[in-house]
Every structure is written in structure tokens, then in C-alpha cells.
NULUM-236847 format. One record per residue: residue number from 1; residue in three letters; x, y, z of N, C-alpha, C in turn. Coordinates in steps of 0.2 Angstrom, whole numbers, plus 2048, in hexadecimal, padded with zeros to 3 digits. Example, Ala and Ser with C-alpha at 12.3 -4.5 7.8 and 13.67 -1.06 7.14 Angstrom:
2
<atom 1 "ALA" <842 7E4 827> <83E 7EA 827> <842 7F0 827>>;
<atom 2 "SER" <840 7F5 823> <844 7FB 824> <840 800 827>>;
// end
This chain:
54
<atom 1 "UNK" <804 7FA 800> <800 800 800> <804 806 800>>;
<atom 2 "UNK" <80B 806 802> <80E 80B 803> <813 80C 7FB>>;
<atom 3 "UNK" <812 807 7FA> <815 80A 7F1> <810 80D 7EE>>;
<atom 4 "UNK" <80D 80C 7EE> <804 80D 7EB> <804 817 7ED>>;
<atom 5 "UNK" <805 818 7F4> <803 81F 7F6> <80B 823 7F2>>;
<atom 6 "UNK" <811 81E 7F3> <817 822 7F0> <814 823 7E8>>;
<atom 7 "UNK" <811 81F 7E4> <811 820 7DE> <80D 825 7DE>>;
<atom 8 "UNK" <807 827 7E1> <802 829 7E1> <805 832 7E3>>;
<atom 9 "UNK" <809 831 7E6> <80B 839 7E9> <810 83B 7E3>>;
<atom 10 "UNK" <813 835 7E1> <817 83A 7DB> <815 83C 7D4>>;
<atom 11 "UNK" <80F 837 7D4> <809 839 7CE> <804 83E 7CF>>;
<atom 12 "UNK" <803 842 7D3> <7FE 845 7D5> <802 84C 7D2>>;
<atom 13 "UNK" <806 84F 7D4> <808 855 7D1> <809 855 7CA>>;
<atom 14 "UNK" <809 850 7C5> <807 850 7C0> <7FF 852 7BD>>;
<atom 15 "UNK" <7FC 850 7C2> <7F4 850 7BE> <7EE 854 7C2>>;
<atom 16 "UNK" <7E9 854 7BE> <7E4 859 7C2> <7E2 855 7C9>>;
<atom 17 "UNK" <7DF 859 7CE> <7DE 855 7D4> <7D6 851 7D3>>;
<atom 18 "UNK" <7D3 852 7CC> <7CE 84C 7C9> <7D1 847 7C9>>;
<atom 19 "UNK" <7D7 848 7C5> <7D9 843 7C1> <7DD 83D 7C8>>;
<atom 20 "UNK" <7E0 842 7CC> <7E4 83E 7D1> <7DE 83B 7D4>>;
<atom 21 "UNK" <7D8 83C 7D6> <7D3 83A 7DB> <7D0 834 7D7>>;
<atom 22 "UNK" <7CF 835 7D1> <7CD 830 7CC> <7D3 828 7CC>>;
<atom 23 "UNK" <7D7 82A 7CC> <7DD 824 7CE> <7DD 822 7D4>>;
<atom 24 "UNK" <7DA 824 7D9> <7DC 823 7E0> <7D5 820 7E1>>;
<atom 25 "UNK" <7D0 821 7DF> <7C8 81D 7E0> <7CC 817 7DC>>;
<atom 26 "UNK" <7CF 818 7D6> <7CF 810 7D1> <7D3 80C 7D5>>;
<atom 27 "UNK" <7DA 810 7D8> <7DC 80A 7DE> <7D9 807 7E2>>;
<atom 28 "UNK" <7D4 80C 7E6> <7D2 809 7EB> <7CE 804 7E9>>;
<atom 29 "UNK" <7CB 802 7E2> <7C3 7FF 7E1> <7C9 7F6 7E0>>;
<atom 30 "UNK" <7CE 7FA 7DE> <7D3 7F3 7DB> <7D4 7EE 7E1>>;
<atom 31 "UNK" <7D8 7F3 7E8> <7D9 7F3 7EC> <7D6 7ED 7F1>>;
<atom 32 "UNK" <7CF 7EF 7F0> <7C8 7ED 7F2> <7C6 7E7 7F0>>;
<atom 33 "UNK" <7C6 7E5 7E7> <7C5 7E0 7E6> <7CB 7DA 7E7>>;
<atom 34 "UNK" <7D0 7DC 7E6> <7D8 7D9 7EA> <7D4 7D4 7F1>>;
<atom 35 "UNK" <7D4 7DA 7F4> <7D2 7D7 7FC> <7CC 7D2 7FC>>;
<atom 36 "UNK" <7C7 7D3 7F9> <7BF 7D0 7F8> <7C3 7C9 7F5>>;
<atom 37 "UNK" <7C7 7C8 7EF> <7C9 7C3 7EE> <7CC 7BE 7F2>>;
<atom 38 "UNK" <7D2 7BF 7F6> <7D5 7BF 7F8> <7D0 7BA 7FF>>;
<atom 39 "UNK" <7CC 7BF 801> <7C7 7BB 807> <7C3 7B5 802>>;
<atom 40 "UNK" <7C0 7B8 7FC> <7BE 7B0 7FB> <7BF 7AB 7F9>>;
<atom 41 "UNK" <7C7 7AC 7F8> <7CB 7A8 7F4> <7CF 7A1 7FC>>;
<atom 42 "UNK" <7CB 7A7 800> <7CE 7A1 808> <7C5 79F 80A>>;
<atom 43 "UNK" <7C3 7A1 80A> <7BB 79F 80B> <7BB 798 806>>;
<atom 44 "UNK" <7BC 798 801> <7BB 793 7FC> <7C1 78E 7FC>>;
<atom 45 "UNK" <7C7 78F 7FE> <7CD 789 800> <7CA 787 808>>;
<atom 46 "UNK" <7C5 78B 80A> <7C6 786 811> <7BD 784 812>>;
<atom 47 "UNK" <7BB 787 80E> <7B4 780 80C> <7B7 77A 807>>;
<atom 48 "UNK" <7BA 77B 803> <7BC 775 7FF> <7C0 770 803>>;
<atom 49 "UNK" <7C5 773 807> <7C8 770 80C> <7C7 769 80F>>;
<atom 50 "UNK" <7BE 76E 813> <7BC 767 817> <7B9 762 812>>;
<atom 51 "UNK" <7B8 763 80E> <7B8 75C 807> <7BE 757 807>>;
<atom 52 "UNK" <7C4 75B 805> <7C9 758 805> <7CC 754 80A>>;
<atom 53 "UNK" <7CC 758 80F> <7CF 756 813> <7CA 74E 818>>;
<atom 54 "UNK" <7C4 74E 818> <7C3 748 819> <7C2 741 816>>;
// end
């Protein structure tokens, strides 16, 4: 997350503060679906689990 705000800080004085706002929602929506995955992707290895594993 911390490369992300460095990137984010040194592309910002290039562009309009729309344009930087508009970047920083898109991160955050990517960010968001990252996470959501990331939870379903262990929701779904530990319901299949109990299949396999017995």
C-alpha cells in the first residue's frame, strides 16, 4: 500500500486534482476487489477442504 501512496504522490503534481481523485477511487475499487478475492478464495479452500480431507 505504501508503493501505491509513493506512486500516487509523485503522479499527482502532474495531473488535475479530478484526474488524481479519479486514480485513487480506481485504486481503491481494485484494492477492494484484491481483498474480496482474496477472502473468497480461503472461504472456498476451506469448504472444499472438509471434502477432501475426509
Amino acid at each position: 500500500m505504501q508503493h501505491a501512496r509513493d506512486v500516487l504522490a509523485e503522479f499527482a503534481p502532474r495531473t488535475s486534482p479530478a484526474q488524481t481523485l479519479e486514480h485513487v477511487q480506481t485504486l481503491e475499487v481494485v484494492l477492494g476487489r484484491l481483498h474480496t478475492n482474496v477472502n473468497a478464495r480461503l472461504l472456498i479452500e476451506g469448504f472444499m477442504g472438509r471434502f477432501v480431507l475426509r
